[in-house]
DOLUM-197082 format. One record per residue (C-alpha): residue number from 1; x, y, z. Coordinates in steps of 0.5 Angstrom, whole numbers, padded with zeros to 4 digits. Layout:
# DOLUM-197082
<site resi="NUM" px="X" py="Y" pz="Z"/>
...
END
This chain:
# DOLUM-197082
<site resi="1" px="0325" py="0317" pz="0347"/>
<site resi="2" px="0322" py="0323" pz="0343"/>
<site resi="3" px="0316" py="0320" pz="0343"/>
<site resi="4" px="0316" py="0319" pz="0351"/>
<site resi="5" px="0318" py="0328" pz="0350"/>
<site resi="6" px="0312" py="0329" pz="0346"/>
<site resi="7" px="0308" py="0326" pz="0351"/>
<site resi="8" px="0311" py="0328" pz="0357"/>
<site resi="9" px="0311" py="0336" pz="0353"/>
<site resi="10" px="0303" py="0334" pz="0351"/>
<site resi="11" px="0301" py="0333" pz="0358"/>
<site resi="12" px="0304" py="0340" pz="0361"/>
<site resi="13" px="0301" py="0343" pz="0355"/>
<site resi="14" px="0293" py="0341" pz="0357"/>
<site resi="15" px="0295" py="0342" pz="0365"/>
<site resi="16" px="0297" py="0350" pz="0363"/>
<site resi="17" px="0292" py="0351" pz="0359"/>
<site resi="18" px="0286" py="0351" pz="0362"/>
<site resi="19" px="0289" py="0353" pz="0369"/>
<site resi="20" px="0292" py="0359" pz="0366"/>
<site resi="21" px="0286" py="0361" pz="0363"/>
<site resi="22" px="0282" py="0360" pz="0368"/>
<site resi="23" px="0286" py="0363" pz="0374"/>
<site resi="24" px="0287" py="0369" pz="0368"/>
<site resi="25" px="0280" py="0370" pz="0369"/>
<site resi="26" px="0278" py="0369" pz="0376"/>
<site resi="27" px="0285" py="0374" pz="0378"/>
<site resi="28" px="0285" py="0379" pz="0373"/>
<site resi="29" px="0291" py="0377" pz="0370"/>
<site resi="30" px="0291" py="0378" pz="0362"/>
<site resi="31" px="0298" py="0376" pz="0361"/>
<site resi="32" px="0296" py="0370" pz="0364"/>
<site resi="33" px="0290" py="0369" pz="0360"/>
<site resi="34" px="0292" py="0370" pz="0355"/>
<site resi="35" px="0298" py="0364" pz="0355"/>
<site resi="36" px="0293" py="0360" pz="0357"/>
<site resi="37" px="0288" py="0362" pz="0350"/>
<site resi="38" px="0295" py="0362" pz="0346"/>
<site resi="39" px="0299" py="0356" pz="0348"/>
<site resi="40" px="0296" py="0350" pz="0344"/>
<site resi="41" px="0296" py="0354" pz="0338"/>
<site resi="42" px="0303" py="0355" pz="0339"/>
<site resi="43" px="0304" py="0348" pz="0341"/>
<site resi="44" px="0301" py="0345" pz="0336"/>
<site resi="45" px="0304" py="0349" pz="0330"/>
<site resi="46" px="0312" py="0347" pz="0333"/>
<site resi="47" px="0309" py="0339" pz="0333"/>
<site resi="48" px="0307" py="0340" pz="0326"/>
<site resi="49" px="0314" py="0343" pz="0325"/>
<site resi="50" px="0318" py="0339" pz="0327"/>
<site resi="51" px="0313" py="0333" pz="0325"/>
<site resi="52" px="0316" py="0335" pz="0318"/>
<site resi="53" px="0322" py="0330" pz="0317"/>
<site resi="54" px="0318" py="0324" pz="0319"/>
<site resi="55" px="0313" py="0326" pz="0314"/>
<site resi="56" px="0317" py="0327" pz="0309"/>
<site resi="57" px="0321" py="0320" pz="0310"/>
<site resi="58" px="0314" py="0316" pz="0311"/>
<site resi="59" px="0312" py="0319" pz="0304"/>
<site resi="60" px="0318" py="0317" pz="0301"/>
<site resi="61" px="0317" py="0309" pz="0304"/>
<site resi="62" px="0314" py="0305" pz="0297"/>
<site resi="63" px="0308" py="0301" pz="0300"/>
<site resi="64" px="0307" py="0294" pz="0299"/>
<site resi="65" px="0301" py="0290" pz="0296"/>
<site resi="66" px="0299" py="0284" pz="0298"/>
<site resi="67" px="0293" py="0280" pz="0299"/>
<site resi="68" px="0288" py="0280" pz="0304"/>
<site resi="69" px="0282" py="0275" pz="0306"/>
<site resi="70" px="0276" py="0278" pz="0311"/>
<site resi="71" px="0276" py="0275" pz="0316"/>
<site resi="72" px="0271" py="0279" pz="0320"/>
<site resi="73" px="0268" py="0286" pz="0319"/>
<site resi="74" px="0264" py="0292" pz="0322"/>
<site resi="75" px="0260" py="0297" pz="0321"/>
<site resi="76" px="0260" py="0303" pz="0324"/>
<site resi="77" px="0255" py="0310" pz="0324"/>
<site resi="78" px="0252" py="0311" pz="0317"/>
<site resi="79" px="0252" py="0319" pz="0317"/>
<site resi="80" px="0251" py="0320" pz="0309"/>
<site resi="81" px="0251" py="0315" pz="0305"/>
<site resi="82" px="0256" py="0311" pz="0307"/>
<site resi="83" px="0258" py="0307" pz="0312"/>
<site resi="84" px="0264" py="0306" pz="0316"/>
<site resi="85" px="0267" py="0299" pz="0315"/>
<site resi="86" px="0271" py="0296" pz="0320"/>
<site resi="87" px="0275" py="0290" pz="0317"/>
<site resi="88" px="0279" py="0284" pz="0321"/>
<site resi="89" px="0284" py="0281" pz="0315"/>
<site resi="90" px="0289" py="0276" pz="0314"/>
<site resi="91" px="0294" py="0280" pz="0309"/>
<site resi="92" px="0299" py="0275" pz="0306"/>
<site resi="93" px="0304" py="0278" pz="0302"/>
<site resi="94" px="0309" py="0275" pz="0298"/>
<site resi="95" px="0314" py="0270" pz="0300"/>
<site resi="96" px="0312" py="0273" pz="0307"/>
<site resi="97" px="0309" py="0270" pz="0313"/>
<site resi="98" px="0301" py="0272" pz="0313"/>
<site resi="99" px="0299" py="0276" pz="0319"/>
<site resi="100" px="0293" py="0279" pz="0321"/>
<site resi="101" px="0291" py="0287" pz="0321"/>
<site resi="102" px="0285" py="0292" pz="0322"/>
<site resi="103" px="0283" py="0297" pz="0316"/>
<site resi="104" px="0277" py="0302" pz="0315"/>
<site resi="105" px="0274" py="0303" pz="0309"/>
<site resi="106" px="0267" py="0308" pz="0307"/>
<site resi="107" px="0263" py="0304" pz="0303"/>
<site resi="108" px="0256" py="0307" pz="0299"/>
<site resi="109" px="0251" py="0303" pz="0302"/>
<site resi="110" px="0250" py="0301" pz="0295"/>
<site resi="111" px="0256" py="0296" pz="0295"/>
<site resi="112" px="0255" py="0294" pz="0303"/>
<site resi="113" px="0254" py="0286" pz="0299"/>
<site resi="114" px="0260" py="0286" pz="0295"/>
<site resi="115" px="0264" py="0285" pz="0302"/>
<site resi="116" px="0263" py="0279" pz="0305"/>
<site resi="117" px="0268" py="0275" pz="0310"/>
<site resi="118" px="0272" py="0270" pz="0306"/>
<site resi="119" px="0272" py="0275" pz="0301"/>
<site resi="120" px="0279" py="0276" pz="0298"/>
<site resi="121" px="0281" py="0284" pz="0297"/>
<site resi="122" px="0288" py="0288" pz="0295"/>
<site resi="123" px="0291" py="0291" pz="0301"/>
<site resi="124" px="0297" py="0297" pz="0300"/>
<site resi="125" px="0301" py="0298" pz="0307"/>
<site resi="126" px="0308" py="0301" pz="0309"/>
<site resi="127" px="0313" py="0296" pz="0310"/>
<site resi="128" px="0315" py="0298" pz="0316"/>
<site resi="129" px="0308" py="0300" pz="0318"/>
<site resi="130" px="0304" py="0294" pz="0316"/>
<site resi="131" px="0298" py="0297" pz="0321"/>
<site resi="132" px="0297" py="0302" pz="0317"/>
<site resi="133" px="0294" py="0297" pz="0311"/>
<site resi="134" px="0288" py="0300" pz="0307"/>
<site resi="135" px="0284" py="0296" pz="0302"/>
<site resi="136" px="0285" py="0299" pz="0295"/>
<site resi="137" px="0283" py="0298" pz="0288"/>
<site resi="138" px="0286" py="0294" pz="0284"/>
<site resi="139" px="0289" py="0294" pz="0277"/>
<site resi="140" px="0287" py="0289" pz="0272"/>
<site resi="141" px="0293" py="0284" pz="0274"/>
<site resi="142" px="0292" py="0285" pz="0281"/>
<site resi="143" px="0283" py="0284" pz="0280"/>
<site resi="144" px="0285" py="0277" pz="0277"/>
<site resi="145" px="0290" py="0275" pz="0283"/>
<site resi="146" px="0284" py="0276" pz="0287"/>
<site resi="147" px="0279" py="0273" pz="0283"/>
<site resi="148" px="0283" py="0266" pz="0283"/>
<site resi="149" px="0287" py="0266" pz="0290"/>
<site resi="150" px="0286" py="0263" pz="0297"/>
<site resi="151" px="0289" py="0266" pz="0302"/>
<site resi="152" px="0289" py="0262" pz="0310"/>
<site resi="153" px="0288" py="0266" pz="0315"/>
<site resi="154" px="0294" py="0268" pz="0319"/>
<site resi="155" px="0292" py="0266" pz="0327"/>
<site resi="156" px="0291" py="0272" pz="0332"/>
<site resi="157" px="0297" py="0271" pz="0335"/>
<site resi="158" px="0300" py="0274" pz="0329"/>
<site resi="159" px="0296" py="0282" pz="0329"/>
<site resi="160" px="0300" py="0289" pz="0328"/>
<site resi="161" px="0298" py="0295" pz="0332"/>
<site resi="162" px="0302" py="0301" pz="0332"/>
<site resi="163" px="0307" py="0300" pz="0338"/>
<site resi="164" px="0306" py="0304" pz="0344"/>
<site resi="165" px="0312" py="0308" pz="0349"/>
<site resi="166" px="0313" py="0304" pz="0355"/>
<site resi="167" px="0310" py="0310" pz="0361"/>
<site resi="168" px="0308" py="0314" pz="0356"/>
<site resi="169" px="0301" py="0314" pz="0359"/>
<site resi="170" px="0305" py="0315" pz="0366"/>
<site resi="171" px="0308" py="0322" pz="0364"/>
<site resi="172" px="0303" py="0325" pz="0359"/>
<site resi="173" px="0299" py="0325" pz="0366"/>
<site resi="174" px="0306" py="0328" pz="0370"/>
<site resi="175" px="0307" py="0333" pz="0365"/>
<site resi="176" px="0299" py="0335" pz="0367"/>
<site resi="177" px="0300" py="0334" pz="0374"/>
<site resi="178" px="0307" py="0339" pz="0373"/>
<site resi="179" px="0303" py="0344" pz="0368"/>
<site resi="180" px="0298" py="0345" pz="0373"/>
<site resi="181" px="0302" py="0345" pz="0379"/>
<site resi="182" px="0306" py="0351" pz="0375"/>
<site resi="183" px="0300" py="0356" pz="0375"/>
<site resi="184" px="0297" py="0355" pz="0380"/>
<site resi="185" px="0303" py="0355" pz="0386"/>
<site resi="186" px="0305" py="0362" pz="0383"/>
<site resi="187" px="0299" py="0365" pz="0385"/>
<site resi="188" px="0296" py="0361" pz="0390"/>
<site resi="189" px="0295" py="0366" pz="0395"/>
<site resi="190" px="0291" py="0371" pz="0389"/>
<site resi="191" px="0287" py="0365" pz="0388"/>
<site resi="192" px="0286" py="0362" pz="0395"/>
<site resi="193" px="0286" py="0369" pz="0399"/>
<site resi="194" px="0279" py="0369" pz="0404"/>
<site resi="195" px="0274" py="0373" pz="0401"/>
<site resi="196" px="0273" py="0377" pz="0407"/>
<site resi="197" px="0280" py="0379" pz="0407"/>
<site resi="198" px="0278" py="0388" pz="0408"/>
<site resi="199" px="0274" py="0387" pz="0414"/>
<site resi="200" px="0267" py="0387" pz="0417"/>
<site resi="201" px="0265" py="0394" pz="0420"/>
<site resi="202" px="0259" py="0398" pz="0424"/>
<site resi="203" px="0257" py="0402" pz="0419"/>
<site resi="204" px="0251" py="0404" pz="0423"/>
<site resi="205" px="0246" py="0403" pz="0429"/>
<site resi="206" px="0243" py="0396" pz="0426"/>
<site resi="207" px="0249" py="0391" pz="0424"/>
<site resi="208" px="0252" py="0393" pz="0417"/>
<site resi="209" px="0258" py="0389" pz="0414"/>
<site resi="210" px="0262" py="0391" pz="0409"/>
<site resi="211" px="0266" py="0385" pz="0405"/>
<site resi="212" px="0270" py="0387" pz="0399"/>
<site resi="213" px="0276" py="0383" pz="0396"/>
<site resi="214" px="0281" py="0385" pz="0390"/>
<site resi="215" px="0274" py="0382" pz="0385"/>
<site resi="216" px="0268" py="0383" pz="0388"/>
<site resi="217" px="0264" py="0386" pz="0396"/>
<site resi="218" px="0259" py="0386" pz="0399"/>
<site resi="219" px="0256" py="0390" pz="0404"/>
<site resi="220" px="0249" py="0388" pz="0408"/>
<site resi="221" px="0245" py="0390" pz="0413"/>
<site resi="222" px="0241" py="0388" pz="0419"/>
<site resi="223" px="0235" py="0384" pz="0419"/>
<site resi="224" px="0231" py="0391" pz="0421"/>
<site resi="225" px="0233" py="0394" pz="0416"/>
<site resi="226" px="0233" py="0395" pz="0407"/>
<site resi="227" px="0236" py="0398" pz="0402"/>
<site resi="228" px="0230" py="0401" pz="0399"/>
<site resi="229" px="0229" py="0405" pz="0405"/>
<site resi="230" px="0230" py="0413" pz="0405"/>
<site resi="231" px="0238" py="0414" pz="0405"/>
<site resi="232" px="0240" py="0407" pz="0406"/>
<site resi="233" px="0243" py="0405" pz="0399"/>
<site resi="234" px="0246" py="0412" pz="0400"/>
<site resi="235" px="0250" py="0409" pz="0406"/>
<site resi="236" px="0252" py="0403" pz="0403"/>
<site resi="237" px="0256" py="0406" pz="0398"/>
<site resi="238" px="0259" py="0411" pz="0402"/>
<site resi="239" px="0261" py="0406" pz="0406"/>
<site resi="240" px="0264" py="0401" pz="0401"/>
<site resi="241" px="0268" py="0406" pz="0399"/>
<site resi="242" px="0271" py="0408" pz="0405"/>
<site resi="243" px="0274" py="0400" pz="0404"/>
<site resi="244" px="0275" py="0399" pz="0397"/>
<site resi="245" px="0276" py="0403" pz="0390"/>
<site resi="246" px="0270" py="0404" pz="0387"/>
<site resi="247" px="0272" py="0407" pz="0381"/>
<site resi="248" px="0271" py="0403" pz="0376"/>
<site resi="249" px="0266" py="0398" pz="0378"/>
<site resi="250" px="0263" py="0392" pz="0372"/>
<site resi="251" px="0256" py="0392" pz="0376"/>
<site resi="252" px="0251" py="0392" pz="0381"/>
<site resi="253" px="0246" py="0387" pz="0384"/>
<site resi="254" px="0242" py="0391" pz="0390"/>
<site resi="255" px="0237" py="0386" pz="0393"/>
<site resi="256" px="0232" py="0387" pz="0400"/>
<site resi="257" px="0239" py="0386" pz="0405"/>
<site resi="258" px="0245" py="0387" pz="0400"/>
<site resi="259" px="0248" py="0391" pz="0395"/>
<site resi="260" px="0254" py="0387" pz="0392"/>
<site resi="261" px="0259" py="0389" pz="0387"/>
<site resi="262" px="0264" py="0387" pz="0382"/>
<site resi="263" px="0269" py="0390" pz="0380"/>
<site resi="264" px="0273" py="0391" pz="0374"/>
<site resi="265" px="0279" py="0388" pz="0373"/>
<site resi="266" px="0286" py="0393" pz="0373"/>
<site resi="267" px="0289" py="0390" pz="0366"/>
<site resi="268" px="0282" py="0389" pz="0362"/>
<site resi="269" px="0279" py="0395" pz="0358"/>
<site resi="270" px="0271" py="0394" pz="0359"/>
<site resi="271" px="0265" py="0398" pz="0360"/>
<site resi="272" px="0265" py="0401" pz="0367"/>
<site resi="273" px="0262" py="0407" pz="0372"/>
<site resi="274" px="0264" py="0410" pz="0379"/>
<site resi="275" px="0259" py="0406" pz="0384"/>
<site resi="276" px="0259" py="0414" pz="0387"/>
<site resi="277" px="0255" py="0416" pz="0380"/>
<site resi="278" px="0250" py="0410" pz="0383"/>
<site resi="279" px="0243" py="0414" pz="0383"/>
<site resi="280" px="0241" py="0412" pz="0389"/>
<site resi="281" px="0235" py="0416" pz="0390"/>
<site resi="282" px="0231" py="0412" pz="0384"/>
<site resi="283" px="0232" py="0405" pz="0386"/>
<site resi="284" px="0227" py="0406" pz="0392"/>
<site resi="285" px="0221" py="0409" pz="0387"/>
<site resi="286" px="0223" py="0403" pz="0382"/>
<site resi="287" px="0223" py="0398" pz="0388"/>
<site resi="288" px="0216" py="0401" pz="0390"/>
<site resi="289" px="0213" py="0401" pz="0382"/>
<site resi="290" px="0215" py="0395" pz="0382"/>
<site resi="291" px="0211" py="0392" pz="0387"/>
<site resi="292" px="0204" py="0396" pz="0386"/>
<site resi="293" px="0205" py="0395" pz="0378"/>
<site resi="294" px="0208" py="0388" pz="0377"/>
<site resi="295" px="0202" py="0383" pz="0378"/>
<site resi="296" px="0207" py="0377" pz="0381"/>
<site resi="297" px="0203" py="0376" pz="0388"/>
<site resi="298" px="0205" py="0377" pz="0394"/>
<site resi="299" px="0210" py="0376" pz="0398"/>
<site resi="300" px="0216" py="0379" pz="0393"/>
<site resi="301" px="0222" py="0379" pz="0392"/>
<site resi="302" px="0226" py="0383" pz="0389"/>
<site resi="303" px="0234" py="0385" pz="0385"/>
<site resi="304" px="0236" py="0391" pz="0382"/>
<site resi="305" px="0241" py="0390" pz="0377"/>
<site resi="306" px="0246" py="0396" pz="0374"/>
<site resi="307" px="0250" py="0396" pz="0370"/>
<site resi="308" px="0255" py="0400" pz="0364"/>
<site resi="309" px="0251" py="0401" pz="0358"/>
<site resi="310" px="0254" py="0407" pz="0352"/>
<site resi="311" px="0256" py="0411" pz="0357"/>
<site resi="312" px="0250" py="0411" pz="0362"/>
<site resi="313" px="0248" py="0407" pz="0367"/>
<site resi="314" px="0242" py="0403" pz="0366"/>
<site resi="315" px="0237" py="0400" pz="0372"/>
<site resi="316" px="0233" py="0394" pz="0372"/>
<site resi="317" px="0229" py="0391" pz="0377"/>
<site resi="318" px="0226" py="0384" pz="0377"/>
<site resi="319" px="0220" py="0382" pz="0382"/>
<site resi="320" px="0219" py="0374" pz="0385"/>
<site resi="321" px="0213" py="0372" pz="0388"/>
<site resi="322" px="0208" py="0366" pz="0388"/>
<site resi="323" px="0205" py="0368" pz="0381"/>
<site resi="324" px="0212" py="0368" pz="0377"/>
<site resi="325" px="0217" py="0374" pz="0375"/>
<site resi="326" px="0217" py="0381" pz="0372"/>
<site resi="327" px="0221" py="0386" pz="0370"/>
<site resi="328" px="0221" py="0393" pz="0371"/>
<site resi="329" px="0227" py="0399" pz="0367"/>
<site resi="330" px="0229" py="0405" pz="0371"/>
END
């Protein structure tokens, strides 16, 4: 039964913390994130806590030693000088019917021939937990018993492995399914609210549209028109300010036909300046310096980044064309 709780409590676990961090970033939310980044750690220590008493009677258990004929082994990666073995054994303790177990051992590549199927080892392993064999060096009296014995191997029918919880598997993913569940229900109308819940305005002669959510806006302009044209950009954030805070804004993009923004979050310290500080009137000569001065071919395209930086705003644009890109600071 505890065992089926801990597995039920481990799904949860990993169903909340992932939803939690990333519905934290995507919402603003930093208590949120903050459980989601938290949470396995406290999990974990209360599992090493209460994991105590088991390990303390596990310990306290005398190991049996006994004989054990390889039957067959495996190696695995060799990433030093040692190579993972992999034994299937027959272990015949005394007085007791022998059965079959698997165990690992390292073994310098140097003594890879002293291990060879039929060979006789010397095994210890708990009574109660007979899967947790593993291969030791013998005393003396142990070492001449090996070097004398027979073992016959045990059919396969007779192999321990550690039991399993009846539904374990079944409530691990429960408890994942629950944990997502109770994150994202509780804001699922942050997390799935339409991006164009402010609205799409008429800003001017040729269509403009303002888009803005509480993270992030648009604002667009026709076909005909740029935003490197005299007074445009200007436009734009006079606009988008009549539809949005735009207070403390994270960064900038200002391309051809757009100028998107986002937003710093309302719990979160973070570098950020007024979109109304925005020197407009230098991003038209920075577009036209760029044009005549980075030889990247024509047509172009070109994006404008602005962004926070030791309490200034810094510019810088990049050019696209058929000859590759460039860069330009303002």
């Amino acid at each position: 039964m505890i065992r089926l709780a801990r597995g039920f409590l481990t799904g949860g676990v990993v169903g909340v913390t992932p939803s939690a961090f990333v519905t934290g970033i995507i919402i603003g939310n930093v208590p949120l994130l903050l459980t989601g980044a938290g949470l396995p750690f406290a999990y974990g220590f209360l599992l090493f806590l209460a994991g105590i008493p088991r390990r303390a009677r596990e310990a306290a258990v005398v190991p049996r030693t006994a004989l054990a004929k390889i039957e067959s082994l495996r190696a695995g990666g060799a990433e030093t000088g040692d190579v993972s073995l992999r034994f299937d054994l027959t272990i015949a303790p005394h007085g007791e019917p022998p059965f079959r177990a698997e165990a690992r051992l390292d073994v310098n590549l140097v003594d890879l021939p002293s291990y060879r199927p039929g060979d006789v080892l010397v095994v210890a392993y708990p009574p109660d937990r007979p899967w947790q064999a593993r291969i030791v060096k013998p005393d003396a009296e142990w070492a001449r018993r090996a070097a004398g014995a027979t073992v016959v191997s045990a059919p396969e029918s007779t192999v321990v492995r550690k039991p399993a919880g009846a539904g374990a598997g079944f409530l691990v993913l429960l408890g994942f399914l629950l944990g997502v569940a109770a994150i994202v229900l509780p804001f699922r109308a942050e997390l799935f609210a339409p991006s164009a819940d402010a609205s799409e305005v008429s800003e001017s002669a040729e269509p403009t549209s303002v888009t803005s959510s509480s993270g992030s806006a648009t604002v667009t302009v026709g076909p005909g028109q740029s935003m490197a044209d005299a007074g445009e950009l200007r436009r734009a954030v006079v606009g988008l300010a009549q539809h949005a805070d735009v207070a403390k804004v994270l960064t900038a993009v200002v391309e051809e036909h757009r100028l998107s923004v986002v937003f710093a979050p309302t719990a979160v310290t973070a570098p950020s300046f007024d979109l109304r500080s925005l020197p407009v009137d230098r991003i038209p000569a920075l577009v036209t310096k760029a044009r005549t001065t980075l030889d990247v071919g024509s047509p172009q395209t070109w994006q404008v980044t602005v962004v926070p930086f030791a309490g200034e705003v810094t510019l810088r644009i990049v050019a696209t064309g058929p000859g590759g890109s460039g860069s330009l600071g303002g």
